[in-house]
N, C-alpha and C positions, 0 to 999 in steps of 0.2 A: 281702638281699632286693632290697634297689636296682640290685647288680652284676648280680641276674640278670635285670630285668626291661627294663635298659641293653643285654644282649647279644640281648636278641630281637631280628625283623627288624624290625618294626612300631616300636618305641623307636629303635632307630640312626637309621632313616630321621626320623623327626622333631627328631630331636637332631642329625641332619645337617643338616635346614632350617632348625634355630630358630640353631644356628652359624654360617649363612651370614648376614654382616651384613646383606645387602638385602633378602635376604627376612625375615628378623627384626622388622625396620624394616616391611616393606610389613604384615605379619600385625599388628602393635603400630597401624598405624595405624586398618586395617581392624576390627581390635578394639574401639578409642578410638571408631569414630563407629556402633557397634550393628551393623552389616551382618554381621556375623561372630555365627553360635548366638544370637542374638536370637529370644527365647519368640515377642515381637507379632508379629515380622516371620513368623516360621513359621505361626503362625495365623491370620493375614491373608491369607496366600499358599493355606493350605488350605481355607479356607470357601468354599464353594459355595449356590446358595442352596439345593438341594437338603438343605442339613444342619441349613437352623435349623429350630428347636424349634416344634412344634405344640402344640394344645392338644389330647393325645393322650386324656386324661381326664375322666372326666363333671366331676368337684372342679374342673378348669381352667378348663372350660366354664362352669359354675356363679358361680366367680369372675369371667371376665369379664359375665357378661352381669347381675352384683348390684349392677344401677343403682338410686342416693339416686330416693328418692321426690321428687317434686315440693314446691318449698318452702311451695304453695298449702297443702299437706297436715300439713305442720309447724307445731305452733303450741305456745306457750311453758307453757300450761296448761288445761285441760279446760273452764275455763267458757269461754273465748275462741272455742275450735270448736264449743262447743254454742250460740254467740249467734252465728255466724255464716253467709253461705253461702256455698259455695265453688260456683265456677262454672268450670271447667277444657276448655275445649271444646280439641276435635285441632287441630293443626298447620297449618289451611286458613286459604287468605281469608273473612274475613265475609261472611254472606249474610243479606236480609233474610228468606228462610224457614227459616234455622233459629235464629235470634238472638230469645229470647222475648223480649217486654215487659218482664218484671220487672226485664230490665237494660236496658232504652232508656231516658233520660231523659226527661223527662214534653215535655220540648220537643222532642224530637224526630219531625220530620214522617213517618217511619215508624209511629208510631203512629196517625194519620189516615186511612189505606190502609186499603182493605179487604185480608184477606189474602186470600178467597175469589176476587176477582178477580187477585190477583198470582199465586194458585196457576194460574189459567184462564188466562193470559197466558202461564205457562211454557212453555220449549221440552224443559224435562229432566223437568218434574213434570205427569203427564195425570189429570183425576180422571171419573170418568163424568159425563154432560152432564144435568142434573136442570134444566133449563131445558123450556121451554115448548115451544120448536122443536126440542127436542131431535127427535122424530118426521119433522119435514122436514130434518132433517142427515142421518139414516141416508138409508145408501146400498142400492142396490135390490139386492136378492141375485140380478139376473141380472148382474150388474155385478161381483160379487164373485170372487176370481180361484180357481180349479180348484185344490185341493189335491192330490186323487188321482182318476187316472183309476176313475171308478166303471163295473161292468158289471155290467148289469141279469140277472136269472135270464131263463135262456131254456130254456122246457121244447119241446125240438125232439127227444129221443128216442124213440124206438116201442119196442116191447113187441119187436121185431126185435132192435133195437141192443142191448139188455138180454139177450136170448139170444145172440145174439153174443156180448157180453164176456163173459159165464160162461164159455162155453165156453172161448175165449181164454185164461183166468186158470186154466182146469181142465186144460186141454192143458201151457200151458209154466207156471207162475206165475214161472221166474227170470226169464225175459223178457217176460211181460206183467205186469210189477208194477203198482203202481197210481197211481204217478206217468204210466208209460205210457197206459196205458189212459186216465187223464184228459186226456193231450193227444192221445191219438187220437181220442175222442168227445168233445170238446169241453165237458167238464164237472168238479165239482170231484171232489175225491179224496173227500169224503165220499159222494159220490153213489157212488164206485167200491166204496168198501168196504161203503155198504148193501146194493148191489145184489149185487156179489160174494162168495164166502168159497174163500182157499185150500186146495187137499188138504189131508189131516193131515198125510202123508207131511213135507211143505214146512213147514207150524207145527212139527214135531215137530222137523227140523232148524235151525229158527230160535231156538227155546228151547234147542236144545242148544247152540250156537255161542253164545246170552247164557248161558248158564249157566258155559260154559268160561271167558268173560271176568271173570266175576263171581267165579271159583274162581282168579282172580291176582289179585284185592284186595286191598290190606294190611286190616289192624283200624279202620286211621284213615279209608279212604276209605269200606268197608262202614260203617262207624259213622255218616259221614258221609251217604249215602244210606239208611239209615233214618233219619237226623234230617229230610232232604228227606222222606220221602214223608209221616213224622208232622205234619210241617207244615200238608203239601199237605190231609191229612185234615180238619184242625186249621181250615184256610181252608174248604172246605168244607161243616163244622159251624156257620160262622160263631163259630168261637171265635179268630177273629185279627184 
């Protein structure tokens, strides 16, 4: 078994370099100090940071985040927490409006203050103004600034314009929709659709083209849109 594993090519050649004394020597030393098939060195050299470990798992996740309760909350036996008070405020600086009494000491000139005037003094804390002049602080409501440009109703159509747009809406309805016609008569789309009604011919095509869309529905979305309109009922009935 030895002789034959000796005449392969791969065995000679190593058994001719392990022969030669100097390289014999340089491999024995290179051996001696780990550079040579060393596990760490190999793994060291292949980690990437792309390869370390996440926490791929809800169980990992669960573990890191199963922080000790606070030692406030810890206590050695039942009567201890039931004769005590625990007062655990967040991780902020102190403030004196939210630091009650019951923990101020009795000497402490925080106690002396009114709070109702510290809260009135605030720049973060505003309360409505229950004072006397409250009435001369408000500000005049010509004063007050323009939220939405507001436009008044303006009833400036004749019994003309109104024959007009029928006609209009009877002749073409694809192009005199009632978007249109609201900005060509200067009035709102409800006023268009009072005044106006399209051919059948045109309703008939438009229920057909919602009816096609409605006939590629899944079950999830139809289902969905009957929960919308049961709703819609639902509000109002005044049942929501």
């Amino acid at each position: 078994m030895e002789a034959r594993l000796l005449r392969r090519p791969a065995a000679s050649c190593c058994f001719r370099l392990l022969s030669t004394p100097s390289s014999a020597t340089a491999l024995t030393t290179t051996t001696t100090t780990g550079r040579l098939f060393s596990p760490a060195s190999v793994s060291l050299q292949n980690t990437t940071p792309g390869a370390a470990r996440h926490k791929s798992t809800a169980n990992r996740t669960k573990r890191a985040l199963s922080v000790a309760p606070h030692t406030s909350f810890i206590s050695e036996s039942a009567g201890e927490q039931a004769n005590r008070i625990i007062f655990n405020p967040p991780s902020s600086a102190p403030s004196v409006f939210n630091t009650p009494f019951k923990f101020l000491p009795k000497s402490d000139p925080r106690r002396a203050l009114n709070p109702a005037a510290l809260f009135a003094k605030s720049k973060t804390i505003k309360y409505n103004n229950t004072s006397s002049d409250a009435s001369a602080d408000a500000a005049d409501p010509s004063e007050l600034p323009v939220i939405g440009k507001y436009v008044g109703k303006q009833h400036h159509l004749t019994l003309e314009d109104v024959e007009e747009m029928r006609r209009l809406r009877r002749e073409d309805p694809v192009t005199n929709t009632v978007h249109a016609l609201a900005d060509k008569f200067k009035c709102s789309r409800n006023f268009v659709m009072m005044s106006t009604t399209a051919p059948r011919e045109h309703t008939e095509r438009h229920f057909n083209r919602l009816d096609a869309v409605k006939a590629r529905w899944g079950p999830g979305r139809a289902a969905a849109r009957e929960e919308r309109k049961r709703r819609l009922d639902m509000l109002f009935r005044g049942e929501l």
